[in-house]
VOFI-459820 format. One record per residue (C-alpha): residue in three letters; chain; x, y, z; residue number from 1. Coordinates in pm, 1 decimal, padded with zeros to 6 digits. Layout:
VOFI-459820
+------+------+----------+----------+----------+-----+
| code | unit |       xx |       yy |       zz | pos |
+------+------+----------+----------+----------+-----+
|  ALA |    A |        X |        Y |        Z | NUM |
...
+------+------+----------+----------+----------+-----+
***
This chain:
VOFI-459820
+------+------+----------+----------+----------+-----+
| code | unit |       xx |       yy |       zz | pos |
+------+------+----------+----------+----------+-----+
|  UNK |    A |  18106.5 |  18111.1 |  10703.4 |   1 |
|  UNK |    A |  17772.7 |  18182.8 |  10461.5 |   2 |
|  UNK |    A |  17668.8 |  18413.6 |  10729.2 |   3 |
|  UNK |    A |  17927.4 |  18664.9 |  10695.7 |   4 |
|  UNK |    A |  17923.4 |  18633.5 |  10334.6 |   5 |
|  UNK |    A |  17565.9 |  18735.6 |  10355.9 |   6 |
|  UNK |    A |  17637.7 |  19001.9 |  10616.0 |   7 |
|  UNK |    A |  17885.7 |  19162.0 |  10410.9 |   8 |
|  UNK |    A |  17597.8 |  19177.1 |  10091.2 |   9 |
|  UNK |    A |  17332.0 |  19283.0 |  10350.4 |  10 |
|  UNK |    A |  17615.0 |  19608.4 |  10460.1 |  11 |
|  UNK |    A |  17717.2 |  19666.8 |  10119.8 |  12 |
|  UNK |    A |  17382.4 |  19669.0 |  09966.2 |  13 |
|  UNK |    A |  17384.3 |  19449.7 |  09755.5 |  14 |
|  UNK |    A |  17126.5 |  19240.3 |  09854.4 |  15 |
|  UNK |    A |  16867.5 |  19237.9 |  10093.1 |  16 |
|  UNK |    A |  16668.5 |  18931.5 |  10249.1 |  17 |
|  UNK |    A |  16437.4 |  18957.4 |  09955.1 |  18 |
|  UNK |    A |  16652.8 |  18931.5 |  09676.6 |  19 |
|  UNK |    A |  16679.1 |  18659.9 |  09475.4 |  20 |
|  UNK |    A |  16912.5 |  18463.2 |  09223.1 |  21 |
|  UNK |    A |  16822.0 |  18229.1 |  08968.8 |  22 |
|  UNK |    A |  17052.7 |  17886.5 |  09154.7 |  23 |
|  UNK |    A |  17165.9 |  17657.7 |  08859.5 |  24 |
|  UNK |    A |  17297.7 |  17426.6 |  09148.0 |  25 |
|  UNK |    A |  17632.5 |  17386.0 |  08939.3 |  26 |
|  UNK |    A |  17866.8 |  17689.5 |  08828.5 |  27 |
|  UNK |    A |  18189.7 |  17631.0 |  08658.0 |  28 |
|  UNK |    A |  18494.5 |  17888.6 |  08790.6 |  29 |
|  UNK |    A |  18826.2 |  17872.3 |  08640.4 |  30 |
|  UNK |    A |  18755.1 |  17517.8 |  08465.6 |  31 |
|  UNK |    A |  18680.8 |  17408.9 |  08848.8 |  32 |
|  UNK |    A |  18322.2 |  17272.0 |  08915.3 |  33 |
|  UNK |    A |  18128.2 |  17400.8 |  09218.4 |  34 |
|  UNK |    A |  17821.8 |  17264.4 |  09341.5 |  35 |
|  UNK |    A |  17553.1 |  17206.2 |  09580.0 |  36 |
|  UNK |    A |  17584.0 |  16978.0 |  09878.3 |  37 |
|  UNK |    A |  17359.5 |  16783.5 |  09676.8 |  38 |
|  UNK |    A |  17430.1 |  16936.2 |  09349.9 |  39 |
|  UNK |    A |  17047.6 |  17050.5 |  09242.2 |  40 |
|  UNK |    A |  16917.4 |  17358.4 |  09110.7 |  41 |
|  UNK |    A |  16619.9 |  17542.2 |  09328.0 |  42 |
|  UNK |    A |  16615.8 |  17767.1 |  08999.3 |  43 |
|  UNK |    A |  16492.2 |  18152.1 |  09149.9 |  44 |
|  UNK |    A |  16459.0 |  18192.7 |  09499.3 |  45 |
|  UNK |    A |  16530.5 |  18410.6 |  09770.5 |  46 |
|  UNK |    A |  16851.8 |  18470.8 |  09950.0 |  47 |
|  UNK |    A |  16736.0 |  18329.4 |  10271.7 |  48 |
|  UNK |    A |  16709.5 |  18027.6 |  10110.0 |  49 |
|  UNK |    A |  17128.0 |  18028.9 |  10100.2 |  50 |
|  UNK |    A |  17131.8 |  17992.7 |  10457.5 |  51 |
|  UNK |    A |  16812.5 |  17776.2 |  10478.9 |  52 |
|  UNK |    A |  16940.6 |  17502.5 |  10250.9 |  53 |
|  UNK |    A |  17354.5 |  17584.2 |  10264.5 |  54 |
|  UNK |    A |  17375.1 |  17667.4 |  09915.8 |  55 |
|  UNK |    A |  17730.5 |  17714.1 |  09780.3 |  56 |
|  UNK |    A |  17617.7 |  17872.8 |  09453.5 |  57 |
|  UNK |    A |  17452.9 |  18110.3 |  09620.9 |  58 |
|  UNK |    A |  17722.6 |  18276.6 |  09905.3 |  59 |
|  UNK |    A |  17904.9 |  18303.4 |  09500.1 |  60 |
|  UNK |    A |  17617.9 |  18481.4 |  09417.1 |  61 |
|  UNK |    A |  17661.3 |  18700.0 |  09705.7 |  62 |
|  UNK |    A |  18010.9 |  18788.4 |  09669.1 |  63 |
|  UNK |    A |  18034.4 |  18845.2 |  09304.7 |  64 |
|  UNK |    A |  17772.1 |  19104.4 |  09371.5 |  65 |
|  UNK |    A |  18022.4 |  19273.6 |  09656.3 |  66 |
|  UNK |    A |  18322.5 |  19196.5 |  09381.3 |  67 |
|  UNK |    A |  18587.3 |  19094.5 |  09476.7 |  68 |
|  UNK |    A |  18817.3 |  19411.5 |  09666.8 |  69 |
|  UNK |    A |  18475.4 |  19451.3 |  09864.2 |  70 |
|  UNK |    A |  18430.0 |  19065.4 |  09979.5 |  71 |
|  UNK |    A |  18837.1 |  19064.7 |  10071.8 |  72 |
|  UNK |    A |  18796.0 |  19408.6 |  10264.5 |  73 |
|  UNK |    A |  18516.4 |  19263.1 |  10457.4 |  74 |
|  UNK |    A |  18681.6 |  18960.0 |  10538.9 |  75 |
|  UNK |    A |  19015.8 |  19085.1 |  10702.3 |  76 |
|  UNK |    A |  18786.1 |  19327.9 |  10889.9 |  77 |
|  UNK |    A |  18619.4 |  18983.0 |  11088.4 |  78 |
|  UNK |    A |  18953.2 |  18950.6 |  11180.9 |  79 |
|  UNK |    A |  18964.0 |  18563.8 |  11027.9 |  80 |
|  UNK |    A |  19345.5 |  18591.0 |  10938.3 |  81 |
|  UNK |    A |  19458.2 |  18798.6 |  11279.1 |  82 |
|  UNK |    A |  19480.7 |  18706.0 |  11622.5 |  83 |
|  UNK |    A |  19216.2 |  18827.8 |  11803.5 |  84 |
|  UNK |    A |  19387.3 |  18903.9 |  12131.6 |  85 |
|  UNK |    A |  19275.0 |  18696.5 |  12391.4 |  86 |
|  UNK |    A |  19439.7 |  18656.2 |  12681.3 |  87 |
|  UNK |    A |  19615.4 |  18293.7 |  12635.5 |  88 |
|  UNK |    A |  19927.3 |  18194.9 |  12485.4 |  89 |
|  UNK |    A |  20051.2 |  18109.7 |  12178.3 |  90 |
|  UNK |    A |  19757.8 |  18189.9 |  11981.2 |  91 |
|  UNK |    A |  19746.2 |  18108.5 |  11592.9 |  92 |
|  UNK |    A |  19614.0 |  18251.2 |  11350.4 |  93 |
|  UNK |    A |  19397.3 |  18173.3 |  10974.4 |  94 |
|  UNK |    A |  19530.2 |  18230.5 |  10631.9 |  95 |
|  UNK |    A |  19338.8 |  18412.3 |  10417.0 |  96 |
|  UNK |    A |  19636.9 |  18419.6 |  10103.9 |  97 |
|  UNK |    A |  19427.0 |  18310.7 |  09860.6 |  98 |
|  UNK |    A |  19201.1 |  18629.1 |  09864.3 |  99 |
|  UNK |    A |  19499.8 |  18792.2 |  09783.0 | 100 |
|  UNK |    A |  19487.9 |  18623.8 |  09392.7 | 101 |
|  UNK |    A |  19324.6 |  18745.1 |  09092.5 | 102 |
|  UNK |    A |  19151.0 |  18392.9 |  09013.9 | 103 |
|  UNK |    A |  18763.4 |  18420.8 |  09073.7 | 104 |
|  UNK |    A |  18773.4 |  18056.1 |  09232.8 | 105 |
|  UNK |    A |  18947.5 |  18135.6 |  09522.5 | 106 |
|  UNK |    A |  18681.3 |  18459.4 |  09596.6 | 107 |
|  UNK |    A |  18428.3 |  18180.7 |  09495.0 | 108 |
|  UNK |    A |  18511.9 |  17917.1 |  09709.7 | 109 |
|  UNK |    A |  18636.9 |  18139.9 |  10006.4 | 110 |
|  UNK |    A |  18216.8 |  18269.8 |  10005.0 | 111 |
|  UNK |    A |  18130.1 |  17943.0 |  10154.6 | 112 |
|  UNK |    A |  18451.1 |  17903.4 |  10389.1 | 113 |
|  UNK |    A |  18720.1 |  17658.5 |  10144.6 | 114 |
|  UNK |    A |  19054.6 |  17772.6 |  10043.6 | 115 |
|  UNK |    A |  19100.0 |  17975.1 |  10364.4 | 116 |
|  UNK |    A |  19162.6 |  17860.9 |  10697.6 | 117 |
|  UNK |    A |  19051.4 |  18032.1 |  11044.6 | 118 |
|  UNK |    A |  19126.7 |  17947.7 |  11437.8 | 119 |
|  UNK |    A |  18781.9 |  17896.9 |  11608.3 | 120 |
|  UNK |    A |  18838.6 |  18166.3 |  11875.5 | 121 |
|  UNK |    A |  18856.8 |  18401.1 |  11540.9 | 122 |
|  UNK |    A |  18608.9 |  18206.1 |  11393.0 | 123 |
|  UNK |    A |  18359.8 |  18280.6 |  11668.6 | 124 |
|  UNK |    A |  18469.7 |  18610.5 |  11731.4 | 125 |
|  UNK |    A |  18364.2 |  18737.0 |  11346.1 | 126 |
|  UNK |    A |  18017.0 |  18540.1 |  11401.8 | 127 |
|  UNK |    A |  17997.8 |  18759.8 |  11728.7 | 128 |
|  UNK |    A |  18018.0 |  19058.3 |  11549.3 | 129 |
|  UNK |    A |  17657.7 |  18932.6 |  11353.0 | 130 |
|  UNK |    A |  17507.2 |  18937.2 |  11716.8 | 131 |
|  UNK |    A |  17690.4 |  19215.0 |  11923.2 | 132 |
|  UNK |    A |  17573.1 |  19499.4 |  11657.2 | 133 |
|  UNK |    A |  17804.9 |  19457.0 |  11421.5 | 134 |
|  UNK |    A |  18103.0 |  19534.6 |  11627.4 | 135 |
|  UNK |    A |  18414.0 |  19305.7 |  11680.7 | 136 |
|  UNK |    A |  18516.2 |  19244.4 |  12017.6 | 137 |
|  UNK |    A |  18821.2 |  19139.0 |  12181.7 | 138 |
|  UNK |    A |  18766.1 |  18763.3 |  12368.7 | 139 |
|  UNK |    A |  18928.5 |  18741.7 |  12680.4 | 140 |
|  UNK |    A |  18894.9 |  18412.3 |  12934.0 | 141 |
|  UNK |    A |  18969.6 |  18619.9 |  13306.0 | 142 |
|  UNK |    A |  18803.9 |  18887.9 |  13452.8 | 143 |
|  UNK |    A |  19017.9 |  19026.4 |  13695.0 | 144 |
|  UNK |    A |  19423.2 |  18944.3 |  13746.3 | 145 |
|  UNK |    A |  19518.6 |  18979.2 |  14134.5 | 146 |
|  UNK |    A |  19860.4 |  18973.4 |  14277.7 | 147 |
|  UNK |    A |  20057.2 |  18935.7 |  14546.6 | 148 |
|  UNK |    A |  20239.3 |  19244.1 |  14526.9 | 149 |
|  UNK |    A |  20006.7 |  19591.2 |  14393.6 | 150 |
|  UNK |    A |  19673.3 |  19617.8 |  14311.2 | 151 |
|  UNK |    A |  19434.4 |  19398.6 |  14126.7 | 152 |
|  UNK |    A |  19382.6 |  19451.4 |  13735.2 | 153 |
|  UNK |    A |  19051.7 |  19431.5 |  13592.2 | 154 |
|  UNK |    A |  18956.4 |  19310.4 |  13222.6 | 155 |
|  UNK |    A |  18834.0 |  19652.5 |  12992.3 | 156 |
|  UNK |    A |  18753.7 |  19571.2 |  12667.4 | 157 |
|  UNK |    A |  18960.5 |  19727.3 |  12396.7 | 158 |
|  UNK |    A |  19007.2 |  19745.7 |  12051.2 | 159 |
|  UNK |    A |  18636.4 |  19748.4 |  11966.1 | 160 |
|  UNK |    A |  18567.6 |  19855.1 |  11569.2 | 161 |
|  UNK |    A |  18227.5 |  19826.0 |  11413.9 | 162 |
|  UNK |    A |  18217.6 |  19629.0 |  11100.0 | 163 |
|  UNK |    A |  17861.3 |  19611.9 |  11021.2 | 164 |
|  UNK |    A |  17629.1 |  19847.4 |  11044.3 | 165 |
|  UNK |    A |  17334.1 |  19812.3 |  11338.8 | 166 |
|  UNK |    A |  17151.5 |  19767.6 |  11116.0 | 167 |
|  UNK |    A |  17273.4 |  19463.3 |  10918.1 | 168 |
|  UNK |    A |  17313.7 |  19308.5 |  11268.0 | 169 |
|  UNK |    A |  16950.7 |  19291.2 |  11320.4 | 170 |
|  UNK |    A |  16836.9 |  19171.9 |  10949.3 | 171 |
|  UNK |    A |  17086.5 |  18906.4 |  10966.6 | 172 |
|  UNK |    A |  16974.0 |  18774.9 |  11315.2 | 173 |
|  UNK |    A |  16664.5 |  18757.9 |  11146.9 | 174 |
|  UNK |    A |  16733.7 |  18543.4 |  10865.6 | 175 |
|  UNK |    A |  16931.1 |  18339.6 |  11093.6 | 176 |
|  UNK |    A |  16619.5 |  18318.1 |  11351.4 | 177 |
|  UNK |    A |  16446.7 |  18207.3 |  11034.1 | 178 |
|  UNK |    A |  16659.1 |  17922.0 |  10934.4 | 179 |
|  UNK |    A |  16601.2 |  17761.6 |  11301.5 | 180 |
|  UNK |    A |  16225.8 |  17848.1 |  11278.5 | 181 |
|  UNK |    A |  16189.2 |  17681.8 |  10979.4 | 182 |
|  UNK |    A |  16479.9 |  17508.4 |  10762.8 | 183 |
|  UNK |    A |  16680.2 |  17358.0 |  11037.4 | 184 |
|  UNK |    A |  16593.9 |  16986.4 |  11028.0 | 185 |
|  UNK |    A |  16233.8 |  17088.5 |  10887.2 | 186 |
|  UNK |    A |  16169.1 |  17399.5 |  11201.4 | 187 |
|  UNK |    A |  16181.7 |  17097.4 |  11487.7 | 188 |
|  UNK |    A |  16452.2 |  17296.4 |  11678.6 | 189 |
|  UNK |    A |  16219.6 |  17612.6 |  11720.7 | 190 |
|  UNK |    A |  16130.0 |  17701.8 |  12059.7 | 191 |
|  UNK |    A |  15795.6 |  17853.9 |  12189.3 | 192 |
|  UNK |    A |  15937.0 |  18118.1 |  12386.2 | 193 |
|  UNK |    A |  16283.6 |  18216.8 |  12296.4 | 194 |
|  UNK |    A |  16465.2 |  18310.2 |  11947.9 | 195 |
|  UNK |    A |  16779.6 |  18120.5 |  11798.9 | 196 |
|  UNK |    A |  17018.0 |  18238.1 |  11531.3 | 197 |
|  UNK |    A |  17195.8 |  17949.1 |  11419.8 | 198 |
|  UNK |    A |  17388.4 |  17767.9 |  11093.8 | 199 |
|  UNK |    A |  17540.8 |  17451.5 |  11063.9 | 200 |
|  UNK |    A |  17849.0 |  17354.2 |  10853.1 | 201 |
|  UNK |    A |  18013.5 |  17051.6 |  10678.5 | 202 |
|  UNK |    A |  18343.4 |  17126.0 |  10550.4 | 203 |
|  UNK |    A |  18522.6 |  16843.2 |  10342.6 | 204 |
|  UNK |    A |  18838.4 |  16801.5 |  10545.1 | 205 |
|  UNK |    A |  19210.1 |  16803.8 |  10308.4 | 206 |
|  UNK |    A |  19407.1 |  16518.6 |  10227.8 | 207 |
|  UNK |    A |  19679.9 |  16477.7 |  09962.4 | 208 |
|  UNK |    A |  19636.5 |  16817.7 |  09835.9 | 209 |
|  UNK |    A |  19268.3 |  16833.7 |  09785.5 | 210 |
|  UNK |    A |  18936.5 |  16740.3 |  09922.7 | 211 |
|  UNK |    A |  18852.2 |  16428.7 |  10088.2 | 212 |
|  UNK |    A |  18535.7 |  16243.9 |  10010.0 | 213 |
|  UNK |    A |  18495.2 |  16067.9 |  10315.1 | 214 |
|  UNK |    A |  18634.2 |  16294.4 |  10575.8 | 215 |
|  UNK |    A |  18456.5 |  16610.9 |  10717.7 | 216 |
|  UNK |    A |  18436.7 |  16864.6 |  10999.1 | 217 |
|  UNK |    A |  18133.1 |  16941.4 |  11137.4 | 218 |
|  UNK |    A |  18041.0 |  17269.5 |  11309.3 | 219 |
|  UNK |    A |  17758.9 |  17445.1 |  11467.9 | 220 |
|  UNK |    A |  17748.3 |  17781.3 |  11580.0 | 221 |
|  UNK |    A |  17445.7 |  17990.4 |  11741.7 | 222 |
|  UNK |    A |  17323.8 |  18291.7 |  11957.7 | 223 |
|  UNK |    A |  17027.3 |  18362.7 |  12162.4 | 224 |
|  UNK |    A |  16828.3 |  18552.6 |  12265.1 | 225 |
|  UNK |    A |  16844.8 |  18633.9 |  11900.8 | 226 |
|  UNK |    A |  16784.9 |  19034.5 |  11877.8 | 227 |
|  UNK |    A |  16924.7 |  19083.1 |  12274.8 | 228 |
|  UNK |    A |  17189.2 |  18772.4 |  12303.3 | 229 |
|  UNK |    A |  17336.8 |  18634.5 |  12635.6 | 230 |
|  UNK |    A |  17545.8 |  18341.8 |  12482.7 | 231 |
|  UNK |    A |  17702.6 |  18197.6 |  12161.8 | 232 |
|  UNK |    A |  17808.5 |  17866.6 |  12133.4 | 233 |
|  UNK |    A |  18011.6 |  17704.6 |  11851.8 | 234 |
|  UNK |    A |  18054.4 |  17335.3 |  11872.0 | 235 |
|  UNK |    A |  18277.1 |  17139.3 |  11613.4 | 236 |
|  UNK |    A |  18376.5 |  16783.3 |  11550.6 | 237 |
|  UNK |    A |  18629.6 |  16646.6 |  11288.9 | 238 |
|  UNK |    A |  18572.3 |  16355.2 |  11086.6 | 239 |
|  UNK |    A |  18219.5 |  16204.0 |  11265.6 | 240 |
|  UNK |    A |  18108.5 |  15887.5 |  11130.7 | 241 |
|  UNK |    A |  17788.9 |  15751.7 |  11044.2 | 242 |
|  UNK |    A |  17599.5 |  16153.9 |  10950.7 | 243 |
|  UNK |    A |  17719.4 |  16321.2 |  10658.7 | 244 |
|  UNK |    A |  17580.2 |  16656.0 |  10803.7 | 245 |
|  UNK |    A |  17662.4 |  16893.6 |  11079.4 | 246 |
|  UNK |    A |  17269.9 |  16924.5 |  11124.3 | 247 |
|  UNK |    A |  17273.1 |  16585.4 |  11201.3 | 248 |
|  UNK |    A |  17581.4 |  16568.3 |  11423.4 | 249 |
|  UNK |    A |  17542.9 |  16896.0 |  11653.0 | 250 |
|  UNK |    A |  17197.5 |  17020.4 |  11686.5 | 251 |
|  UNK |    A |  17114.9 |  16778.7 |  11940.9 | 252 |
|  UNK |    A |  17384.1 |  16883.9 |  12196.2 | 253 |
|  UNK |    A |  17352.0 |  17258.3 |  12083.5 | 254 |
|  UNK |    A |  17010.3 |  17250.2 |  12179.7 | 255 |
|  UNK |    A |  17136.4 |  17092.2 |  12515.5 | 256 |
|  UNK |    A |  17359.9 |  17381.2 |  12592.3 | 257 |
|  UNK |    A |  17148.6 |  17618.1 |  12487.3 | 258 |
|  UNK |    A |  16837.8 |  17506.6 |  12703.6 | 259 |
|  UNK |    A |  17082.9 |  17435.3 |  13017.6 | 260 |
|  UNK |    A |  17228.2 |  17826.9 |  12982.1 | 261 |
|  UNK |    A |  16894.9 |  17983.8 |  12942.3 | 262 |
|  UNK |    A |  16734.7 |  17787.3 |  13231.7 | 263 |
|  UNK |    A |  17084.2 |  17836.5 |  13465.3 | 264 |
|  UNK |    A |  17078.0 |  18197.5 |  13380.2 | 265 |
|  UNK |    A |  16740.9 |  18241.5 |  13423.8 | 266 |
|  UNK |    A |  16730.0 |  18423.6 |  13112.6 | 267 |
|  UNK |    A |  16383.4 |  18580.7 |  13053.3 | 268 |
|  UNK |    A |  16189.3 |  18496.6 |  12729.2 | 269 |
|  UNK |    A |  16169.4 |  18665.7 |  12471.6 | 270 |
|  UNK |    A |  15866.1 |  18607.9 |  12278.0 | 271 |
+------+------+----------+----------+----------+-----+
***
């Protein structure tokens, strides 16, 4: 979820990739402690280093500089508490209540993705609109409906709205390009001839009201070719054992799918 937070600065304004923050790796919200993964300071660095290192204090950064009307408008425009659409049944959808409170914690921990829920199909359709230009599409799963009786019906895509500007769509590929150049286990999943945008997550899973300390989900999401993309992928796995991170959990198979899709498709490089 740090990516859209970012996004949403990036559009706004409010920041750019060069910005920077002074992280104290603690901040205390509402009597409620927030920290780090790891719960260090980095003191001042840039921006990028939020999605580098997954830095909580920083997407906070980032949204108390939208405020919060801004951050809440650019949330229900990602479509994270709607259905988005597609063409299956029963469809559920997130809950995004808590943006709908005064108290900064909920704005602070909804930057970073707690305290609000989201399907995954919405979940990957907001991270789509970082890649397709900053517009939000409409997923559907069949191309073409044929019947017995009449003519066939082909899929058109409707209900596209921009929510980013072009223009933020491109700088945040790049920071996202960046983090699997060079952050993502130490720049190891960079390849030679083709671009990734990418971001893990590791989400403390609820139990009894609050957040377990054992328990987690794990996702991984990605697109490529980063500035012209063919595919996304988002992977996710509740409760893993034996890795505490998502980095550790899912790169390996996203780097599977992604190689298989870009050799299958034939997909030319693109550097």
């Amino acid at each position: 979820i740090k990516p859209l937070t970012m996004a949403a600065g990036i559009d706004a304004g409010v920041v750019t990739a060069n910005t920077t923050y002074d992280d104290k790796g603690v901040r205390v919200v509402n009597t409620k402690r927030i920290a780090n993964f790891d719960g260090k300071s980095r003191g001042v660095v840039a921006v990028q280093e939020i999605l580098n290192q997954s830095l909580n204090t920083g997407t906070m950064f980032v949204m108390e500089r939208l405020g919060k009307e801004r951050f809440r408008e650019y949330f229900k425009a990602f479509g994270l508490g709607e259905e988005t659409g597609i063409d299956l049944p029963n469809e559920s959808v997130g809950d995004l209540r808590n943006l709908n409170s005064p108290r900064d914690i909920e704005y602070a921990t909804a930057s970073f993705g707690q305290g609000i829920s989201m399907t995954p199909i919405a979940t990957i359709r907001a991270l789509a609109s970082l890649a397709n230009g900053g517009v939000l599409v409409t997923p559907h799963v069949v191309k073409r409906t044929e019947y017995s009786l009449g003519l066939p019906r082909e899929f058109v895509p409707t209900n596209e709205k921009r929510v980013l500007k072009k223009e933020t769509s491109e700088e945040i590929s790049r920071m996202l390009t960046v983090v699997v150049d060079k952050a993502l286990l130490g720049g190891t999943l960079k390849m030679e001839h083709y671009s990734i945008a990418a971001k893990t997550g590791t989400a403390q899973l609820v139990e009894d009201g609050g957040y377990s300390k054992t328990d987690y989900l794990h996702t991984f999401f990605g697109y490529f070719p980063s500035y012209d993309p063919k595919f996304i992928v988002f992977l996710a796995i509740k409760n893993p054992r034996g890795e505490a991170y998502a980095s550790h959990t899912l790169s390996a198979p996203f780097m599977q799918i992604t190689k298989f899709l870009l050799n299958y498709y034939e997909i030319p490089p693109d550097r």
